[in-house]
N, CA, C and O atoms as a Tripos MOL2 file, in Angstrom:
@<TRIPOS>MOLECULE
protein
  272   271    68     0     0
PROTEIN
NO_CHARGES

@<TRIPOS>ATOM
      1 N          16.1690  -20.0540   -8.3020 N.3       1 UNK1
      2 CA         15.1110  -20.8440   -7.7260 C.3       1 UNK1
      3 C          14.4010  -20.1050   -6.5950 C.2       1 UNK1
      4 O          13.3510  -20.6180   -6.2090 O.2       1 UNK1
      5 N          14.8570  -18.8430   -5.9300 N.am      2 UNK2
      6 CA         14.2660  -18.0860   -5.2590 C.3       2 UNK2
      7 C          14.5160  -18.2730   -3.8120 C.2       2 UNK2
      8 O          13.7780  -17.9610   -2.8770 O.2       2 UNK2
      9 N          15.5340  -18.7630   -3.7870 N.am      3 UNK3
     10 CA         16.3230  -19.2260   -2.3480 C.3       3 UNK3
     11 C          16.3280  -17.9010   -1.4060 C.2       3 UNK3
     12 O          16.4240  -16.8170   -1.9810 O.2       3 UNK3
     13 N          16.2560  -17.9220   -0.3760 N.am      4 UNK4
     14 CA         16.4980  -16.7170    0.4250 C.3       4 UNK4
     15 C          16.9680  -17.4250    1.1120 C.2       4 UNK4
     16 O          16.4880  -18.5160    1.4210 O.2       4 UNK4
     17 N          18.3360  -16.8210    1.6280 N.am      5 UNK5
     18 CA         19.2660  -16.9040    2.6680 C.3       5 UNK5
     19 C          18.9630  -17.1230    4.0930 C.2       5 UNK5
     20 O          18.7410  -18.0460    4.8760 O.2       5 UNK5
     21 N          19.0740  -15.6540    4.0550 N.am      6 UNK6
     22 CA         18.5960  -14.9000    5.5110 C.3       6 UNK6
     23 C          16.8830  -14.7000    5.3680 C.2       6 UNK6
     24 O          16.5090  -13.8570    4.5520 O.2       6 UNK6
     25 N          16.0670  -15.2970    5.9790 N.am      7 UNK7
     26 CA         14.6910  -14.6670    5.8210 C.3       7 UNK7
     27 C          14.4160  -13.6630    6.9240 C.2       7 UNK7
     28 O          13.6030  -12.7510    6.7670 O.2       7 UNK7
     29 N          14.9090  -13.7910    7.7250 N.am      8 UNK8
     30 CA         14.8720  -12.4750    8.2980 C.3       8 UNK8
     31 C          15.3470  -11.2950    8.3730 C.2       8 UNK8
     32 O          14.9260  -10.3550    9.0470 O.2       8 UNK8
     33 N          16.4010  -11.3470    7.5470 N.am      9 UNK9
     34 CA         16.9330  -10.0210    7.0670 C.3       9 UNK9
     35 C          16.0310   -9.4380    5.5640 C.2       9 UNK9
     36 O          16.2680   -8.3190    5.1080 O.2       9 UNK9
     37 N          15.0700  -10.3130    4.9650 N.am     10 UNK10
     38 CA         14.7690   -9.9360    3.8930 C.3      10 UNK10
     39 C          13.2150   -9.2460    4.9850 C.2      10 UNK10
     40 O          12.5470   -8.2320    4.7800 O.2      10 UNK10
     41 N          13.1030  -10.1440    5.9530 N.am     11 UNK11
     42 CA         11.3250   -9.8100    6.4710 C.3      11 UNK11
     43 C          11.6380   -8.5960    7.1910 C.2      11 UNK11
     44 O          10.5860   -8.0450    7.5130 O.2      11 UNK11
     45 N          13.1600   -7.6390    7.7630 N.am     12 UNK12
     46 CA         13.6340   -6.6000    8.3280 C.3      12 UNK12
     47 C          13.5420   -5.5640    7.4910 C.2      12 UNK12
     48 O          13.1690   -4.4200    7.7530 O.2      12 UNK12
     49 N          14.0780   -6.2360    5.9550 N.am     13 UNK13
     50 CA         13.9330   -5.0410    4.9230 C.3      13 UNK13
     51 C          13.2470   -4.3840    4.5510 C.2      13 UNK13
     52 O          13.4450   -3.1710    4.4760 O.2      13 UNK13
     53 N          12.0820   -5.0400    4.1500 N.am     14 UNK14
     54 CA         10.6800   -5.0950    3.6330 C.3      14 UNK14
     55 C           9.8850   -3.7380    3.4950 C.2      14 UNK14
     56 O           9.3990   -3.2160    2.4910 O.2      14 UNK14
     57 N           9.9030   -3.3530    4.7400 N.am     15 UNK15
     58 CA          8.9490   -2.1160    5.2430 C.3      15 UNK15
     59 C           9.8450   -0.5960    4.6170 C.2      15 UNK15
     60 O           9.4740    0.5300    4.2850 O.2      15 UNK15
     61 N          10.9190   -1.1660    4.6740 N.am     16 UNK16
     62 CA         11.9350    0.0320    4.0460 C.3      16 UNK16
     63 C          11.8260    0.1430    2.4040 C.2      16 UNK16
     64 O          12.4430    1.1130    1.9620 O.2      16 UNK16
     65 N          11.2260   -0.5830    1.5190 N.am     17 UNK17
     66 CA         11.1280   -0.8730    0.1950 C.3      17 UNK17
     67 C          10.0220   -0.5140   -0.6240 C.2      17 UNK17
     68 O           9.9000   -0.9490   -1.7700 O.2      17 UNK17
     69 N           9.1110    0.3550   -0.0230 N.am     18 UNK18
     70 CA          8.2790    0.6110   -0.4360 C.3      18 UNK18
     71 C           7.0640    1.6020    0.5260 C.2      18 UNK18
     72 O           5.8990    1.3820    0.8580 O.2      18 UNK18
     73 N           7.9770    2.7190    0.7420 N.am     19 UNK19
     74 CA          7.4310    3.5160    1.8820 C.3      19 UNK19
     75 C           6.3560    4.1080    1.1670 C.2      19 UNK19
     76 O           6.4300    4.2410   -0.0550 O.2      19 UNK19
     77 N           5.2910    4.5040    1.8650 N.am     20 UNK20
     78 CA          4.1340    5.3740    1.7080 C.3      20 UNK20
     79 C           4.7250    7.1580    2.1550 C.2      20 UNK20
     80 O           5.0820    7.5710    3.2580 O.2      20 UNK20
     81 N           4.6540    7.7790    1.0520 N.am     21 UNK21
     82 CA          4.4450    9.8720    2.1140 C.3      21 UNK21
     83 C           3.5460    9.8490    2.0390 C.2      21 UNK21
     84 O           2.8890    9.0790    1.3380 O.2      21 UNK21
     85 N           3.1560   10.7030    2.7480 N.am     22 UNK22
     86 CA          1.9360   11.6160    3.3430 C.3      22 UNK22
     87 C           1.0620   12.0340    2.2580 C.2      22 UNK22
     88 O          -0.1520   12.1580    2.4190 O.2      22 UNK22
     89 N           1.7780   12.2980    0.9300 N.am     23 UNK23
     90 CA          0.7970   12.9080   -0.3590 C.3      23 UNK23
     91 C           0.5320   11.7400   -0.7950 C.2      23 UNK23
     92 O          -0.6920   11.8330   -0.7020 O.2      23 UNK23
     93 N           0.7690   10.3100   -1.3560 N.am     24 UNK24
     94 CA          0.3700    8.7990   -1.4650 C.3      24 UNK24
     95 C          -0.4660    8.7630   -0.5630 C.2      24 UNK24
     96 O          -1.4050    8.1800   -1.1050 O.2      24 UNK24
     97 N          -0.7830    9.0040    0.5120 N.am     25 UNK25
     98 CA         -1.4900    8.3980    1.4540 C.3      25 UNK25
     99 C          -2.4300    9.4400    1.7570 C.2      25 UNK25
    100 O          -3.1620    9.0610    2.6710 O.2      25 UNK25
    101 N          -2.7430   10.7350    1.3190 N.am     26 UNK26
    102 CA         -3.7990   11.8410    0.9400 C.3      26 UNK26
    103 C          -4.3580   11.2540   -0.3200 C.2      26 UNK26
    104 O          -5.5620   11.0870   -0.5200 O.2      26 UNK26
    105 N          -3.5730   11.0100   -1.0000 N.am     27 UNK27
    106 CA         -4.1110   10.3750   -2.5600 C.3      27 UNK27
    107 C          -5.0860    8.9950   -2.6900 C.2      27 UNK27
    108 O          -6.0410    8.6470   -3.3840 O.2      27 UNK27
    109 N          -4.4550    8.5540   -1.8530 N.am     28 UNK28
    110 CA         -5.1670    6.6810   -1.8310 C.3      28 UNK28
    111 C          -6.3470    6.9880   -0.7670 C.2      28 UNK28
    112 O          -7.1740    6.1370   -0.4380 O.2      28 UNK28
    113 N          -6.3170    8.5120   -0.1960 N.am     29 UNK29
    114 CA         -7.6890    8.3830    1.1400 C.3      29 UNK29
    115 C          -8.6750    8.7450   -0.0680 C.2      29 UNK29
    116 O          -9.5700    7.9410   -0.3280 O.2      29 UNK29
    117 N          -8.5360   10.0460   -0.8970 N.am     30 UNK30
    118 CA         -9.2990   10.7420   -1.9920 C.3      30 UNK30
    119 C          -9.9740    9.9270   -2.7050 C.2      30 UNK30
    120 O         -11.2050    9.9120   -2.7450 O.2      30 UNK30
    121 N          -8.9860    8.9390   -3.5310 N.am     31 UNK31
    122 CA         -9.6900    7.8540   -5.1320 C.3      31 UNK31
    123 C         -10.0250    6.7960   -4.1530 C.2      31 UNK31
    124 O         -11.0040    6.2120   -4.6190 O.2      31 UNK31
    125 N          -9.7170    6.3090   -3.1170 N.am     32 UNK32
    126 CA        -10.5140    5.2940   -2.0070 C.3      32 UNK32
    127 C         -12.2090    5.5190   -1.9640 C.2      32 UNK32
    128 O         -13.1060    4.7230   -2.2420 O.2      32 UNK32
    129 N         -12.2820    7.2140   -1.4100 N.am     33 UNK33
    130 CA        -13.7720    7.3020   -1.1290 C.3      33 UNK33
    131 C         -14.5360    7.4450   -2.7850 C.2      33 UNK33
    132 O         -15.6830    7.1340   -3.1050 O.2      33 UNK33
    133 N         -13.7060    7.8840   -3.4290 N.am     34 UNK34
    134 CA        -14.8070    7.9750   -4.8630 C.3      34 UNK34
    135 C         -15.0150    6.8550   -5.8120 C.2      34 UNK34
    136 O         -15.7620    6.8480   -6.7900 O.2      34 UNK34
    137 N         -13.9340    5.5340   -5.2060 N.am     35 UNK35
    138 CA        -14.1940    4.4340   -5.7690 C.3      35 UNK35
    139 C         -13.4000    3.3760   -4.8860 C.2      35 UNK35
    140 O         -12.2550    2.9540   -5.0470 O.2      35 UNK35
    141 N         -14.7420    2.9400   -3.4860 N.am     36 UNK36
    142 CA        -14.6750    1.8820   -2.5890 C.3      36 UNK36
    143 C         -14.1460    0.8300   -3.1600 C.2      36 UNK36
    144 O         -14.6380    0.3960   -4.2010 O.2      36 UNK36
    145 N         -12.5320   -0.0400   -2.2960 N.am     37 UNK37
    146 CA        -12.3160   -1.2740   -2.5570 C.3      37 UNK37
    147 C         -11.9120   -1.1920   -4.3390 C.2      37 UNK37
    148 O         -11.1040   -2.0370   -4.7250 O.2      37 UNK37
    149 N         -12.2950   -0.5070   -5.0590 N.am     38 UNK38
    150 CA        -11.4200   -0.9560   -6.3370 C.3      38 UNK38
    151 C         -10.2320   -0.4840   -6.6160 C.2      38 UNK38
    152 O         -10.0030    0.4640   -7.3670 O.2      38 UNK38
    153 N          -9.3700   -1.1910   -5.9640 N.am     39 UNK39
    154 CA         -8.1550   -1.0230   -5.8320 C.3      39 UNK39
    155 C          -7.0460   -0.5720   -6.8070 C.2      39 UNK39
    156 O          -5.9740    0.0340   -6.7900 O.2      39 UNK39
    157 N          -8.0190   -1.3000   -7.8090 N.am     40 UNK40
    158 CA         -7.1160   -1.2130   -9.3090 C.3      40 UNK40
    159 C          -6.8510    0.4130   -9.6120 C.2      40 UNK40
    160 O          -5.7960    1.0060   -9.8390 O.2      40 UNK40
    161 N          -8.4440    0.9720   -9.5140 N.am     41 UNK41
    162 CA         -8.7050    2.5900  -10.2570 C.3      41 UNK41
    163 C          -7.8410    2.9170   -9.0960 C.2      41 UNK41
    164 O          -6.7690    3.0520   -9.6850 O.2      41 UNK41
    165 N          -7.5820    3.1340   -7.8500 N.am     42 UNK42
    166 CA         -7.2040    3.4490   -6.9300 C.3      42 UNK42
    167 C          -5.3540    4.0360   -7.1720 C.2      42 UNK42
    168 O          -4.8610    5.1630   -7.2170 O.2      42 UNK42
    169 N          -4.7620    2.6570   -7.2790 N.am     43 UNK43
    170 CA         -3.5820    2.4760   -8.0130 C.3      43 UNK43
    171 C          -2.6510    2.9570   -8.5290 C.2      43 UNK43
    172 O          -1.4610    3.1300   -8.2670 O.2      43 UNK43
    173 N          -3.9970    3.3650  -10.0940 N.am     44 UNK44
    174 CA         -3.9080    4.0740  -11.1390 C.3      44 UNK44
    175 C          -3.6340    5.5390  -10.9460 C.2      44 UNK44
    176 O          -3.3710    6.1980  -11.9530 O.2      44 UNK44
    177 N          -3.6530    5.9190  -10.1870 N.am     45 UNK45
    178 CA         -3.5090    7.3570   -9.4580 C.3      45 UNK45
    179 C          -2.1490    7.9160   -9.1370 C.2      45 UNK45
    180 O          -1.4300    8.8740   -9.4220 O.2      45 UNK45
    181 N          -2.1720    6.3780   -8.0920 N.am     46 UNK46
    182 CA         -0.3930    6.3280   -7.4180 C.3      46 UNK46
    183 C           0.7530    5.4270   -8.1740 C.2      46 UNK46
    184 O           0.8240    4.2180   -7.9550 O.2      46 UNK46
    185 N           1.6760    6.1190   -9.1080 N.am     47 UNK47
    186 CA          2.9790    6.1570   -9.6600 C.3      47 UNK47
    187 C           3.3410    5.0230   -9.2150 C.2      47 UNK47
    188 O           3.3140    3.9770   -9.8630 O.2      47 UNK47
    189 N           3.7430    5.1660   -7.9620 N.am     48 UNK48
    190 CA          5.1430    4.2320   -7.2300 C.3      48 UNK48
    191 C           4.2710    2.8620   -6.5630 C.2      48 UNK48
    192 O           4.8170    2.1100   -5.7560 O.2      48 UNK48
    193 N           2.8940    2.6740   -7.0110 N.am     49 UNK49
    194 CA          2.2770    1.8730   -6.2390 C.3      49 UNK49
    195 C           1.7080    0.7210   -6.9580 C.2      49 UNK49
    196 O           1.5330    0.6930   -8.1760 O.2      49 UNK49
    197 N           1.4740   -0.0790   -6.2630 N.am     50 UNK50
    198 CA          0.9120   -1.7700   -7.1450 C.3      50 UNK50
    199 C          -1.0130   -1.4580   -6.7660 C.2      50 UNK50
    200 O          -1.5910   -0.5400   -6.1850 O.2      50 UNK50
    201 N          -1.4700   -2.6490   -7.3930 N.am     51 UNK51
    202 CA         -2.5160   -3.1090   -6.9090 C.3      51 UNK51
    203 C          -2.2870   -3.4500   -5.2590 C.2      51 UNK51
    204 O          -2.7690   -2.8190   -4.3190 O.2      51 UNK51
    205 N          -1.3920   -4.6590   -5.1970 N.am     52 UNK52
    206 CA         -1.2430   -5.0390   -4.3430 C.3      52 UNK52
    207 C          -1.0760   -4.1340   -2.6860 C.2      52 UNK52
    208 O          -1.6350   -4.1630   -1.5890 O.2      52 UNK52
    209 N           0.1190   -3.3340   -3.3940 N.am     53 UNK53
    210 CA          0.0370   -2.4290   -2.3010 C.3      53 UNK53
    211 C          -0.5150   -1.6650   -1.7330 C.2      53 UNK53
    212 O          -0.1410   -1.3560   -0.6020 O.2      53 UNK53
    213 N          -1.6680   -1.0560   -2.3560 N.am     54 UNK54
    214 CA         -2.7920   -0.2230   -1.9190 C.3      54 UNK54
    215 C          -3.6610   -0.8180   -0.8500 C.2      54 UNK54
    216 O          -4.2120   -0.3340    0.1390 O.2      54 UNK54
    217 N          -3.5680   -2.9340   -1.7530 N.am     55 UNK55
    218 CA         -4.5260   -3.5810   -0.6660 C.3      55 UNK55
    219 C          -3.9200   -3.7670    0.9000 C.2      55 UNK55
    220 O          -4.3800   -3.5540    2.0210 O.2      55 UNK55
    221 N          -2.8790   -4.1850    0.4710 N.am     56 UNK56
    222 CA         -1.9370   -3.7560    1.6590 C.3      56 UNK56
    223 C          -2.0430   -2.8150    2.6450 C.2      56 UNK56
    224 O          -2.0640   -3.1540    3.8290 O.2      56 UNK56
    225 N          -2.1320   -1.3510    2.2010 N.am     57 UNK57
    226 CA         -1.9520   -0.4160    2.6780 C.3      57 UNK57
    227 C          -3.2330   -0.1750    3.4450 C.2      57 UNK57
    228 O          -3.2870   -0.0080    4.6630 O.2      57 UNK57
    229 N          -4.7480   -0.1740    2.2150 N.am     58 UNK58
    230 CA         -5.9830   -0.7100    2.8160 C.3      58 UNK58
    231 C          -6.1810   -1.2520    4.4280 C.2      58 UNK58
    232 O          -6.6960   -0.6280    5.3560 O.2      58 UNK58
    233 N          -5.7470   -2.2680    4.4370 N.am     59 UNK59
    234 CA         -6.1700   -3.0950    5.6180 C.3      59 UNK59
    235 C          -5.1810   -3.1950    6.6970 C.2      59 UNK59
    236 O          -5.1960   -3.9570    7.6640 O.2      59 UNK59
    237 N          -4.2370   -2.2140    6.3440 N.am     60 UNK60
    238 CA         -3.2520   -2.2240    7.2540 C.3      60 UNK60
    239 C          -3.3750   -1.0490    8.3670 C.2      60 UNK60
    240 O          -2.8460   -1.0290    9.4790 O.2      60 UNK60
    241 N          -4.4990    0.2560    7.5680 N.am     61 UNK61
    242 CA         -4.5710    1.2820    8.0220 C.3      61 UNK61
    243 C          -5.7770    1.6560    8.1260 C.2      61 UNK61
    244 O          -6.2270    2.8010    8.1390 O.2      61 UNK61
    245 N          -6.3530    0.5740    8.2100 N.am     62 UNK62
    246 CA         -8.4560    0.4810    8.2710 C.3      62 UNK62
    247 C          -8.9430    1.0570    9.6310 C.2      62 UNK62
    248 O          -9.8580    1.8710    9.7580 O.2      62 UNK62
    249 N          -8.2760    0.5750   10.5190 N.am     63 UNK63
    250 CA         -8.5860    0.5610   12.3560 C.3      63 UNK63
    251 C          -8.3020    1.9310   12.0020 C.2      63 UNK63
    252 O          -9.3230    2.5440   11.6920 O.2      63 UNK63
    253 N          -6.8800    2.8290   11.9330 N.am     64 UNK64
    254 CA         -6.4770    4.2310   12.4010 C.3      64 UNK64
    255 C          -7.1270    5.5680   11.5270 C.2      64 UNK64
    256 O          -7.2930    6.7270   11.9070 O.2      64 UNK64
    257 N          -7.5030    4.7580    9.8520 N.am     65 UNK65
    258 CA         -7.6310    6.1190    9.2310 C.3      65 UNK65
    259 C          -9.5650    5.5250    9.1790 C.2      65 UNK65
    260 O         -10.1230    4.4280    9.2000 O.2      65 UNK65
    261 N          -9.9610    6.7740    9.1150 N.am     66 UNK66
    262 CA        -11.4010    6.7240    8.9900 C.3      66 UNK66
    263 C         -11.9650    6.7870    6.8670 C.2      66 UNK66
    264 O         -11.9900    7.5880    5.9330 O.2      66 UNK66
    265 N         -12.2110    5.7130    7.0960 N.am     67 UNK67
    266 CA        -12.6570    5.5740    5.0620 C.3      67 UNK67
    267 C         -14.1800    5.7810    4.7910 C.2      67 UNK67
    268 O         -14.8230    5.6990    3.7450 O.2      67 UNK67
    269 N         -14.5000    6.0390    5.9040 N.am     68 UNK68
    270 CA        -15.9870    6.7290    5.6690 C.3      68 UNK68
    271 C         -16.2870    8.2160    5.3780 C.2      68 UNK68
    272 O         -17.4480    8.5930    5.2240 O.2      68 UNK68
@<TRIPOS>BOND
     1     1     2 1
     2     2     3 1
     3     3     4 2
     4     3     5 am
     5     5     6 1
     6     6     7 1
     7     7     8 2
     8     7     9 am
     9     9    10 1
    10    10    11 1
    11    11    12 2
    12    11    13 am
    13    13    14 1
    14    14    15 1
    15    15    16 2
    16    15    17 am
    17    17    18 1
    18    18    19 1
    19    19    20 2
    20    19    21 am
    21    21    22 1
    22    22    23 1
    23    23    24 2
    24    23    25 am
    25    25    26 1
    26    26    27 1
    27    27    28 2
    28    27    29 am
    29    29    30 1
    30    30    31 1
    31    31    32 2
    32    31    33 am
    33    33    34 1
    34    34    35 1
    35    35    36 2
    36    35    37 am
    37    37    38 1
    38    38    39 1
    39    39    40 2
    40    39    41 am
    41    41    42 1
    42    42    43 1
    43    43    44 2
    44    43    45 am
    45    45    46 1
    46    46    47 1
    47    47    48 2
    48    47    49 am
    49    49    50 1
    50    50    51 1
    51    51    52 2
    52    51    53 am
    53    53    54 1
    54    54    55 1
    55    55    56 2
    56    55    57 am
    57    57    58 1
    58    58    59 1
    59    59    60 2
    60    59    61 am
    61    61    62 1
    62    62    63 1
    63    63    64 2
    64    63    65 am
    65    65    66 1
    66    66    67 1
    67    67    68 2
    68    67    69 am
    69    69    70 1
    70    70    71 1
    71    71    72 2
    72    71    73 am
    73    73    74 1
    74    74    75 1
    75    75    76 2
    76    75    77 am
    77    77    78 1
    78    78    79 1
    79    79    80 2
    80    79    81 am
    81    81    82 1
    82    82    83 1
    83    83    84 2
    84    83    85 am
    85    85    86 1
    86    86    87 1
    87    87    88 2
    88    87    89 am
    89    89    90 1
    90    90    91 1
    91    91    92 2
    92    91    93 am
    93    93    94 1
    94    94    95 1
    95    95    96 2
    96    95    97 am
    97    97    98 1
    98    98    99 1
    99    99   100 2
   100    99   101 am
   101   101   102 1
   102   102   103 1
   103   103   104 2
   104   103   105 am
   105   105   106 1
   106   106   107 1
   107   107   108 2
   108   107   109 am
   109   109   110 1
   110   110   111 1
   111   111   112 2
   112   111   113 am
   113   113   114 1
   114   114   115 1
   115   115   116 2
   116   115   117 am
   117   117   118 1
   118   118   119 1
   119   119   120 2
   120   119   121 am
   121   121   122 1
   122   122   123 1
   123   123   124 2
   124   123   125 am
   125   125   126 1
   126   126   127 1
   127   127   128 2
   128   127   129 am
   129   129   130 1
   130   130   131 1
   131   131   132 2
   132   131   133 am
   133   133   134 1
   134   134   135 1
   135   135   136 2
   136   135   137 am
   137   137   138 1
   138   138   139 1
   139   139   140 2
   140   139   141 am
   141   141   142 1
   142   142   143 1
   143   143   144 2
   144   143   145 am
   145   145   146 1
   146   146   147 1
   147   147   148 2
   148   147   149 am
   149   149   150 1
   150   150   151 1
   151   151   152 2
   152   151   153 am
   153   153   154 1
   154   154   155 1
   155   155   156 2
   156   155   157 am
   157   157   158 1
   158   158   159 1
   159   159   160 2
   160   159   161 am
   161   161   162 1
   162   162   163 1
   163   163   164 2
   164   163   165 am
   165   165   166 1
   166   166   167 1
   167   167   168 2
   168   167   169 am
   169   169   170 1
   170   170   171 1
   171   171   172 2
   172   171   173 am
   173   173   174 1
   174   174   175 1
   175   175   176 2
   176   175   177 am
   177   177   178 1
   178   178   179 1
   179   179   180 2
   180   179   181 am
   181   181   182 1
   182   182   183 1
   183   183   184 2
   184   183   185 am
   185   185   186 1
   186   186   187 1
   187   187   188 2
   188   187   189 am
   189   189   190 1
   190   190   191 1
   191   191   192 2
   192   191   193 am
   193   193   194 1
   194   194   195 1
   195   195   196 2
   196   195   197 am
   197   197   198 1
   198   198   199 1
   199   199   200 2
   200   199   201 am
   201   201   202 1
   202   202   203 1
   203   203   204 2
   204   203   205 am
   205   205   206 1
   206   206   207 1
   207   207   208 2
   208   207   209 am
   209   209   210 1
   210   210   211 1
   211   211   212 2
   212   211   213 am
   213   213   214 1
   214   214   215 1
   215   215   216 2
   216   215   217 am
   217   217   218 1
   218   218   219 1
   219   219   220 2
   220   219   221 am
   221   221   222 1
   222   222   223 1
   223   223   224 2
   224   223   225 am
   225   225   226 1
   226   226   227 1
   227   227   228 2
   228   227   229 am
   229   229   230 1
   230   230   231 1
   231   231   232 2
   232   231   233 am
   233   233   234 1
   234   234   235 1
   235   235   236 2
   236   235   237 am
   237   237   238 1
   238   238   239 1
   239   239   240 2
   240   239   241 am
   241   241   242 1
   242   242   243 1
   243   243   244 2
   244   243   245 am
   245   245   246 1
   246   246   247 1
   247   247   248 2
   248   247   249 am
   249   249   250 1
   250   250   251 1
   251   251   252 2
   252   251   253 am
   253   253   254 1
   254   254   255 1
   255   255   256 2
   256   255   257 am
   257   257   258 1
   258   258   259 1
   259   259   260 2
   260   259   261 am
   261   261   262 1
   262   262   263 1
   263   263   264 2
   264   263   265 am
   265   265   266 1
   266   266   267 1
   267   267   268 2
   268   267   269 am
   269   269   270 1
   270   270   271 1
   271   271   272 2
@<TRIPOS>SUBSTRUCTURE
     1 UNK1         2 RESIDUE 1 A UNK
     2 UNK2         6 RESIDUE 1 A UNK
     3 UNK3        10 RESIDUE 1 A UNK
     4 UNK4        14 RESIDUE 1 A UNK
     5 UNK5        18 RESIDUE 1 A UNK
     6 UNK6        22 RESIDUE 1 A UNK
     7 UNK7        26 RESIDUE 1 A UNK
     8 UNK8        30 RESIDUE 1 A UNK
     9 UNK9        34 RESIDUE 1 A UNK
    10 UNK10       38 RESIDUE 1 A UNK
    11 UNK11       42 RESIDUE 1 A UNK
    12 UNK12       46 RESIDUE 1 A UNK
    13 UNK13       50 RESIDUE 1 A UNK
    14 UNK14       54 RESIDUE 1 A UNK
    15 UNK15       58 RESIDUE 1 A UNK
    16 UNK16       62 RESIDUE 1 A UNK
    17 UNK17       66 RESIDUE 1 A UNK
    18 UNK18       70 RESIDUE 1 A UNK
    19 UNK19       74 RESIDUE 1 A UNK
    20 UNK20       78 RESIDUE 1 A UNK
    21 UNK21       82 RESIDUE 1 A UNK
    22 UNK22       86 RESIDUE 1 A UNK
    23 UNK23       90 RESIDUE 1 A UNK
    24 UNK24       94 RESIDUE 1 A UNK
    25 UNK25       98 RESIDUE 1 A UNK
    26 UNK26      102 RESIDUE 1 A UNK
    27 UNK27      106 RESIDUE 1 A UNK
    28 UNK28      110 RESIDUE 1 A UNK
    29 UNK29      114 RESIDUE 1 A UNK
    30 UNK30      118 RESIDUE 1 A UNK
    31 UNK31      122 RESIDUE 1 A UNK
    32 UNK32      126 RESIDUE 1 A UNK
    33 UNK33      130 RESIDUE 1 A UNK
    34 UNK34      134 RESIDUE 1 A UNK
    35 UNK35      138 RESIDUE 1 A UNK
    36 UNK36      142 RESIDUE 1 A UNK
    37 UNK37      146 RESIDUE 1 A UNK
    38 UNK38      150 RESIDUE 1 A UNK
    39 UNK39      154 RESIDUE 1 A UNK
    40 UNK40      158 RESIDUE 1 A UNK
    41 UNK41      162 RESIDUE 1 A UNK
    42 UNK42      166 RESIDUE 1 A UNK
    43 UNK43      170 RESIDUE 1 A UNK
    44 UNK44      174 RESIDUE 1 A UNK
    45 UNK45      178 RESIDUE 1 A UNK
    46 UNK46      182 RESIDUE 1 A UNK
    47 UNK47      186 RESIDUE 1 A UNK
    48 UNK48      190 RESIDUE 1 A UNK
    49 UNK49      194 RESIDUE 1 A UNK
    50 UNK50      198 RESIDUE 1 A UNK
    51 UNK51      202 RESIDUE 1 A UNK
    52 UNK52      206 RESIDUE 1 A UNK
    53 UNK53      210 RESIDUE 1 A UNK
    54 UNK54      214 RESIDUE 1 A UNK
    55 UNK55      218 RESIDUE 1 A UNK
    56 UNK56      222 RESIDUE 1 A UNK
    57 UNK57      226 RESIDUE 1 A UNK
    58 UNK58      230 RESIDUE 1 A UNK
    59 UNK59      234 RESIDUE 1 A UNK
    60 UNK60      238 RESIDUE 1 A UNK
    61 UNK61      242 RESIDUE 1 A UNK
    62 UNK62      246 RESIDUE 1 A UNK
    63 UNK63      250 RESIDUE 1 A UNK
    64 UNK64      254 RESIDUE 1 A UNK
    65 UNK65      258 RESIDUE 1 A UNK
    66 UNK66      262 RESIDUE 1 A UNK
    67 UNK67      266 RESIDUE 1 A UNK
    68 UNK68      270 RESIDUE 1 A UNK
């Protein structure tokens, strides 16, 4: 039924489960500028990565990395 126990040991985990390197995150700057916001083509690039997580990653790292 999707019970979680501990929710804060699952919201501690989290960030550990799906790390970004440095070449993912050269990769998602590259297919970012040659195809703005479509996350999907974006994705498609990165192996270990969702839709989701790119959007994630997107707006998580908008302020520090420059996407212009």
């Amino acid at each position: 039924n999707g019970l979680v126990e501990d929710p804060m040991a699952e919201y501690r985990e989290r960030p550990l489960l799906n790390v970004w390197t440095e070449q993912e995150k050269e990769i998602f700057k590259e297919k970012y500028l040659l195809h703005p916001k479509n996350f999907g083509s974006t994705a498609s690039y990165l192996e270990r990565k969702s839709v989701a997580d790119c959007v994630q990653f997107y707006y998580l790292s908008k302020k520090t990395i420059n996407y212009k």
